[in-house]
C-alpha positions as CSV (number, residue, x, y, z in Angstrom):
1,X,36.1,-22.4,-28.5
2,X,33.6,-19.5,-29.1
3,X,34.1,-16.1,-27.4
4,X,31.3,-15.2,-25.3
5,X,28.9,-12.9,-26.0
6,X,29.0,-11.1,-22.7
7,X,32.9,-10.4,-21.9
8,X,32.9,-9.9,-17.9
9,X,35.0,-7.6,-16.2
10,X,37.8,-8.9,-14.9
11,X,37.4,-7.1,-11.7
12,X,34.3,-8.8,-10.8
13,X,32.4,-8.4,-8.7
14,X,32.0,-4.2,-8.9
15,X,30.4,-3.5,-5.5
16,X,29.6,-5.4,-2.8
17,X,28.2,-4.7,0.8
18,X,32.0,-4.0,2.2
19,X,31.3,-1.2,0.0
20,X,28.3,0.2,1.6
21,X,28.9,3.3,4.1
22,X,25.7,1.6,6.0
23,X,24.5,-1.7,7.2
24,X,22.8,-3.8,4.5
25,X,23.7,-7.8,3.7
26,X,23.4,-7.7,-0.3
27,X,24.3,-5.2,-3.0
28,X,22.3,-6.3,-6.3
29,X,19.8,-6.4,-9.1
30,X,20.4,-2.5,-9.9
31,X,19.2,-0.1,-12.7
32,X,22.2,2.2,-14.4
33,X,22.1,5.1,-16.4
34,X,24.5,7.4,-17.7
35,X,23.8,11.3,-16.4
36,X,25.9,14.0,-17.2
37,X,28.8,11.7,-18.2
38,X,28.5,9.9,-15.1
39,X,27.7,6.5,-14.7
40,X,24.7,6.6,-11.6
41,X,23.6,2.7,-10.4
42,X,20.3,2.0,-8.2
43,X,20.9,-0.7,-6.0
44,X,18.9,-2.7,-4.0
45,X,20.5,-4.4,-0.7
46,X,18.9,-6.1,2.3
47,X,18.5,-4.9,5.5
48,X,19.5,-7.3,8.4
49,X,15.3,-8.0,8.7
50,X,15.4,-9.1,5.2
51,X,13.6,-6.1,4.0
52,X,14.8,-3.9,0.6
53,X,15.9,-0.3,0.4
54,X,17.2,1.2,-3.3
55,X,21.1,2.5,-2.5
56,X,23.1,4.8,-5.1
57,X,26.4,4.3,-6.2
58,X,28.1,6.9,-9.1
59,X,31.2,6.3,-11.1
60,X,33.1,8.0,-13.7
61,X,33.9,5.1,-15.9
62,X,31.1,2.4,-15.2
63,X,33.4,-0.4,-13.7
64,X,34.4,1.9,-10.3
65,X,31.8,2.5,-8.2
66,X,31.3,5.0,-4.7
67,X,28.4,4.2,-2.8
68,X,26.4,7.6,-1.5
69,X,26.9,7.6,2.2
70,X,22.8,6.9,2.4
71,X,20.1,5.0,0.9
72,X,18.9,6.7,-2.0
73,X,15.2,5.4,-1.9
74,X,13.5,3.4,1.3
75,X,9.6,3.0,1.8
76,X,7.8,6.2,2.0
77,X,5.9,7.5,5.0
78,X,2.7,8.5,4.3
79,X,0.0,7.9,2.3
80,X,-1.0,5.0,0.4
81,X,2.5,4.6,-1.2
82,X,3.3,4.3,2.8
83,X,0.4,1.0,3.1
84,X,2.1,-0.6,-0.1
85,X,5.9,-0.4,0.8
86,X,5.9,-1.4,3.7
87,X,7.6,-4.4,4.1
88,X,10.7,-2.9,1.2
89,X,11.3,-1.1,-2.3
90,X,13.2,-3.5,-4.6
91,X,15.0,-4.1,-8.4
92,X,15.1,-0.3,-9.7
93,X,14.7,0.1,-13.7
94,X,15.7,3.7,-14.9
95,X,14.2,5.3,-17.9
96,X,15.4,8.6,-19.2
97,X,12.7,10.2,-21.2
98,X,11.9,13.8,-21.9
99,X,14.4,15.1,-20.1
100,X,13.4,13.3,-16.8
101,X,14.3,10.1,-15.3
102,X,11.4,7.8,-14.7
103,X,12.1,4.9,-12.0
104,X,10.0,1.8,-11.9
105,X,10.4,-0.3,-8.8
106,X,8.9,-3.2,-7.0
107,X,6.7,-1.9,-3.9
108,X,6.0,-4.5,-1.3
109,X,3.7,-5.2,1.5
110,X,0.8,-7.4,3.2
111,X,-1.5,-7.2,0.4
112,X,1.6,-8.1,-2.5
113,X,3.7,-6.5,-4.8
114,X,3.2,-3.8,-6.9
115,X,4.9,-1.6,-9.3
116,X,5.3,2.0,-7.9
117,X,6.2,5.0,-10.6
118,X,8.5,7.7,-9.6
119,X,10.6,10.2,-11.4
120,X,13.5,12.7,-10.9
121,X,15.9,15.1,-12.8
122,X,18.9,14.8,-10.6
123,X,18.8,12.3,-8.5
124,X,19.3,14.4,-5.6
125,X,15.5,14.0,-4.9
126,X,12.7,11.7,-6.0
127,X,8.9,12.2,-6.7
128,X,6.6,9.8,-6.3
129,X,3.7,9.0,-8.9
130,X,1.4,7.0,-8.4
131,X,1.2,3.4,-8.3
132,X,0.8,1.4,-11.7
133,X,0.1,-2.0,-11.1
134,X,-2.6,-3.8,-9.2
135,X,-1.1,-7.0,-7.0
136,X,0.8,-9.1,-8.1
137,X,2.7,-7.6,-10.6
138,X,7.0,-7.1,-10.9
139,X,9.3,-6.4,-13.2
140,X,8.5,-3.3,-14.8
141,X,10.6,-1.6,-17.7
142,X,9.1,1.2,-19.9
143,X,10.6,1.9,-23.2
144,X,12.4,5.4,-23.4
145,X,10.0,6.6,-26.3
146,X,6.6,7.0,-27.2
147,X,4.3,5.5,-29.8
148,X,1.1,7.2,-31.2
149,X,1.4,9.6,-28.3
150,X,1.4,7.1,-25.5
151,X,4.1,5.5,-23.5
152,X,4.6,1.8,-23.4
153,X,6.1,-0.7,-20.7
154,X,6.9,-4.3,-20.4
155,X,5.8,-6.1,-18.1
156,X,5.6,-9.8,-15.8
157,X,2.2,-10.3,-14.6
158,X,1.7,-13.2,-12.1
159,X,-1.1,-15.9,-14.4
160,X,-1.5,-19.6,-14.2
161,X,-3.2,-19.6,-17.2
162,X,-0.5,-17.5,-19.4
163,X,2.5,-18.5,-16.9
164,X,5.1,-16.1,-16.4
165,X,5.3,-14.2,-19.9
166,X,6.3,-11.2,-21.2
167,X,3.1,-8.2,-21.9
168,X,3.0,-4.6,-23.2
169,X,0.8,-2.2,-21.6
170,X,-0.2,1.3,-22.4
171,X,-0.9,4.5,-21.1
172,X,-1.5,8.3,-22.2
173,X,-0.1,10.0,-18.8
174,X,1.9,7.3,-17.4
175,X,-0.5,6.7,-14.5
176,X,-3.7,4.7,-16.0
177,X,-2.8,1.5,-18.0
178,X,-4.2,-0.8,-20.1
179,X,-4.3,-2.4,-23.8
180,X,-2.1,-4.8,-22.6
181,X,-1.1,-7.7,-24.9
182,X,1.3,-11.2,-24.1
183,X,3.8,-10.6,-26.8
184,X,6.5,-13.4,-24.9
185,X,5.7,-16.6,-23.4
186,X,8.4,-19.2,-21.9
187,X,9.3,-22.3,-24.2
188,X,9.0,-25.4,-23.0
189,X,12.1,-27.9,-22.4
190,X,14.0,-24.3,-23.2
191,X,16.4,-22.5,-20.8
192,X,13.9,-20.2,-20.4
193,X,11.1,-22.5,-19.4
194,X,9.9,-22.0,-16.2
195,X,9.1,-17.9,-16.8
196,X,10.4,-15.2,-18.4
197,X,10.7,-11.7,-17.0
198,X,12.0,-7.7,-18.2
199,X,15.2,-7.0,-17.1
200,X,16.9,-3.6,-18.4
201,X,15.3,-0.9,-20.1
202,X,15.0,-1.4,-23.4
203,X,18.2,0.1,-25.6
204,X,16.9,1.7,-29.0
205,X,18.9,1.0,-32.1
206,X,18.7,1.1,-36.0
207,X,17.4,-2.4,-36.4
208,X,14.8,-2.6,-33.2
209,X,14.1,-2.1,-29.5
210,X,17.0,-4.3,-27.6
211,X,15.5,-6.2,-24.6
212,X,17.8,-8.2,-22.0
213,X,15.4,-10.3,-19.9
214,X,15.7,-13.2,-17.7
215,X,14.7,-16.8,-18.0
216,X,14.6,-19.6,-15.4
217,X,14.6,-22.9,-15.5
218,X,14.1,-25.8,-12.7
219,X,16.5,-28.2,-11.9
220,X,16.7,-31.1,-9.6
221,X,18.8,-28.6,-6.9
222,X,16.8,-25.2,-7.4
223,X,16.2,-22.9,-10.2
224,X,18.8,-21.1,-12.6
225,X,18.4,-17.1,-13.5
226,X,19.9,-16.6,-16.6
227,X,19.8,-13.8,-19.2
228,X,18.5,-13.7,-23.1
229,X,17.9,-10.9,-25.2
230,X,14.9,-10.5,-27.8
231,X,14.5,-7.5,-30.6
232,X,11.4,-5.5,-30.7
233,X,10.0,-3.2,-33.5
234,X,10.8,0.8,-33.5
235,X,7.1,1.7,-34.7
236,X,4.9,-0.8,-33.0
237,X,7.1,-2.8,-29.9
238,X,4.3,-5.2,-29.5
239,X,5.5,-6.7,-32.5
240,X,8.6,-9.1,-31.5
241,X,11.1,-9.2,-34.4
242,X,13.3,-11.8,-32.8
243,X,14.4,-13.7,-29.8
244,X,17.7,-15.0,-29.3
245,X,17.2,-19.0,-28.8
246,X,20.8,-19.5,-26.9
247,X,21.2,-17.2,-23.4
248,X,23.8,-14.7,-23.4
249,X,24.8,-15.2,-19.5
250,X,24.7,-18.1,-17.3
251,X,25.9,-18.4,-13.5
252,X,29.3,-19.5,-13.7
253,X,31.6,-17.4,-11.0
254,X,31.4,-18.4,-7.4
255,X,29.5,-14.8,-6.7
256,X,26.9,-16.2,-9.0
257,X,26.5,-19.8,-8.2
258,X,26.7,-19.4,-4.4
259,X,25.0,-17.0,-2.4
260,X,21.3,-15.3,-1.1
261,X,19.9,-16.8,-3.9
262,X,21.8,-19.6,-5.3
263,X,22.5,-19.5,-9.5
264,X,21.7,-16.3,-10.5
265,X,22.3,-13.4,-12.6
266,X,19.7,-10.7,-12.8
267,X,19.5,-7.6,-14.8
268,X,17.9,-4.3,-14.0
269,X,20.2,-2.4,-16.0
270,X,21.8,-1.5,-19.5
271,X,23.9,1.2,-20.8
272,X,24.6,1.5,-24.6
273,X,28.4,3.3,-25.2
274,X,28.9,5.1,-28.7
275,X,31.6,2.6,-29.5
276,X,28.9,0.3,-30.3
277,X,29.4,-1.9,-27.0
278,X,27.0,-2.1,-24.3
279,X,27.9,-2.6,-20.7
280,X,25.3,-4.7,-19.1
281,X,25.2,-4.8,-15.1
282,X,23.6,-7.6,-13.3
283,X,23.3,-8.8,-9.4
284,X,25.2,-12.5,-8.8
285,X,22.8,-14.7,-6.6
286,X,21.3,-11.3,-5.4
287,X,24.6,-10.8,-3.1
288,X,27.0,-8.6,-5.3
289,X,27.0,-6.6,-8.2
290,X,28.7,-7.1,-11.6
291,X,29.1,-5.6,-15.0
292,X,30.3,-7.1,-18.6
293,X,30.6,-5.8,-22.2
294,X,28.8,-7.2,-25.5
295,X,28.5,-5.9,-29.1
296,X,25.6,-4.3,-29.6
297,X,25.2,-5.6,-33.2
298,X,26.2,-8.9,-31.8
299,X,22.8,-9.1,-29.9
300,X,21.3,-8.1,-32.7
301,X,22.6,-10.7,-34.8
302,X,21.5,-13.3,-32.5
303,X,18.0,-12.3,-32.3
304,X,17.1,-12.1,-36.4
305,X,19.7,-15.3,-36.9
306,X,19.1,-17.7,-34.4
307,X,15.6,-17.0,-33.1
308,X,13.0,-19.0,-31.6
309,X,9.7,-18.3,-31.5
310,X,8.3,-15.5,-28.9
311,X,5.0,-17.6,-27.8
């Protein structure tokens, strides 16, 4: 029997809401970055009226997690990021990029969701940006680099016509965006068929741009979240060198397949090690939290060997 790609820690799941030093239902779908050796994770949870908030948790080794005795982000106050948060802030991606961490997260309210920008250097406070997205619009994950002096981002923008997919979008500042471009679509009668979404970051390496992303797929009892990985270009990441045609995680521990949200993992965050691994964190059936180790050069491989097509 083949190893899996994705090796899970043994000690799943890492944090759950008996963790939390404040009342929240769920601990999942969080971005992680490594600052100053230490391994910081942006969580999301529910409150007991069903709305997000973004907690922090920081560990020394990545598996080990203490929760911050409060939330780290909840919806702002004033202003018009007050009018579009207001019903939660949800499924953190961080991006460190000259010298500054840049967090993308969903912003809901009564008129949708939108992607709201904000940044930080220590994570002891936040500034917000602006607000990128127009409704309806999740799921965004900028690349940590620039190409031809502007800064990129993958995106999931809600379209019947062009359902679900994968685009890239451009801006010079980080605020106005456009040039956008479907460079993913789902495939049909594929595990990834129903849409496909960014998940972590992307994770630069010699051979390409790493992307882990979730698929879904419709069954008779529900949908099923699981994750794939697809290789884009250093120069020009609109350019798809390779998608992995098998997933490289499925549900399959009871935190996973029962729970919020039955049969999922998600992932909103990566963290490349310089022993060539990478731990990838994802939230089971948006209750808990959980981590795993693959190869990078693993994921590679599966992308440029066993691909299918992007669109």
């Amino acid at each position: 029997m083949n190893e899996p790609v994705v090796k899970r820690y043994e000690k799943n799941p890492i944090l759950t809401k008996r963790d939390v030093p404040y009342p929240v239902e769920t601990v999942h779908n969080a971005g992680v970055v490594k600052h100053e050796g230490r391994y910081i994770m942006l969580f999301r949870s529910h409150l007991r009226n069903g709305r997000s908030i973004i907690g922090m948790a920081e560990s020394d080794d990545g598996f080990s997690f203490k929760v911050r005795p409060e939330p780290f982000l909840v919806p702002f106050g004033e202003g018009d990021f007050a009018l579009y948060e207001e019903y939660g802030v949800e499924d953190v991606r961080i991006c460190p990029l000259e010298g500054e961490y840049l967090l993308t997260f969903s912003a809901y309210s009564r008129h949708g969701v939108r992607v709201a920008l904000a940044k930080t250097k220590d994570f002891e406070s936040v500034e917000r940006i602006a607000l990128i997205t127009q409704a309806d619009l999740r799921n965004v994950a900028i690349f940590p680099g620039k190409f031809d002096g502007r800064y990129a981002r993958l995106d999931r923008p809600h379209s019947e016509i062009s359902p679900w997919s994968i685009w890239i979008t451009y801006s010079p500042d980080l605020v106005h965006w456009g040039d956008s471009k479907v460079v993913m679509k789902p495939v049909q009668y594929h595990w990834d068929e129903m849409k496909i979404g960014p998940g972590a970051t992307p994770i630069k390496t010699d051979r390409g741009w790493l992307h882990i992303y979730h698929g879904v797929f419709s069954t008779m009892s529900g949908s099923v979240y699981r994750l794939g990985v697809a290789l884009h270009d250093l120069e020009d990441p609109s350019k798809v060198l390779g998608v992995s045609d098998e997933w490289i995680l499925q549900p399959e521990d009871p935190w996973e397949i029962t729970g919020y949200v039955p049969n999922v993992v998600f992932c909103c965050g990566a963290v490349p090690e310089n022993d060539g691994t990478l731990k990838i964190y994802w939230g089971g059936a948006d209750t808990v939290m959980c981590v795993g180790t693959a190869q990078i050069d693993d994921l590679i491989k599966m992308c440029l060997d066993r691909p299918r097509q992007p669109m």
